[in-house]
N, C-alpha and C positions, 0 to 999 in steps of 0.2 A: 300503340298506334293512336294517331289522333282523329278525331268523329270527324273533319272533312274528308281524310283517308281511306276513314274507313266507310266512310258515305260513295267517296269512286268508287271502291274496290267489292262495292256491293251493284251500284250501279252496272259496271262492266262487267260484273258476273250475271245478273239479270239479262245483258246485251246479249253475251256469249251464248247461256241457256237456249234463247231466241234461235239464236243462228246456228247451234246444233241441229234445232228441231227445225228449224226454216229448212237446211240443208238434209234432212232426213240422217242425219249422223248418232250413231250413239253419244250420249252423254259421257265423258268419264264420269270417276270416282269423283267425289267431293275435294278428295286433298288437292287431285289432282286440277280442277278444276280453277282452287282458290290461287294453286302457284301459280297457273297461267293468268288471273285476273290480275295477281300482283306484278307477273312480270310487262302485262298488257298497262297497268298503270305508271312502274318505273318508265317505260318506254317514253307513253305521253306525255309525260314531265320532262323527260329529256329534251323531245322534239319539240317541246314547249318553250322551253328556254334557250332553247338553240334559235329558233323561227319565228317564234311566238305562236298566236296563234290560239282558236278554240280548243280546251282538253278535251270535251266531251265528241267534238268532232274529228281531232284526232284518235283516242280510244276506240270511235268506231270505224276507221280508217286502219285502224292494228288490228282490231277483231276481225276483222273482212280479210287483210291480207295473212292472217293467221290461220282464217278454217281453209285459204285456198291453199295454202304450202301442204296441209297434210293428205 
């Protein structure tokens, strides 16, 4: 993985953390955690290039619509 990679994929798990505890939710596990920050960052790369567009403001635009689905 490469250090900008892996610089989002730490950033959006710091977001996520947030928004657990924002939201009074348990945390999951850590594995569990890091699949969702990777799949929160494939996302924004997606929408990224589809739209363009800020990553870090889409990322928290995935995170938001992610703690509300569950």
């Amino acid at each position: 993985m490469g250090f900008i990679r892996n610089q989002e994929e730490k950033l959006a798990a710091k977001f996520l953390r947030w928004q657990y505890e924002k939201q009074k939710l348990p945390l999951p596990a850590e594995a569990d955690l890091m699949l969702q920050t990777a799949r929160i960052v494939d996302e924004a790369h997606r929408i990224a290039r589809e739209r363009g567009g800020n990553l870090f403001e889409i990322m928290k635009e995935l995170v938001s619509d992610f703690l509300k689905k569950k």
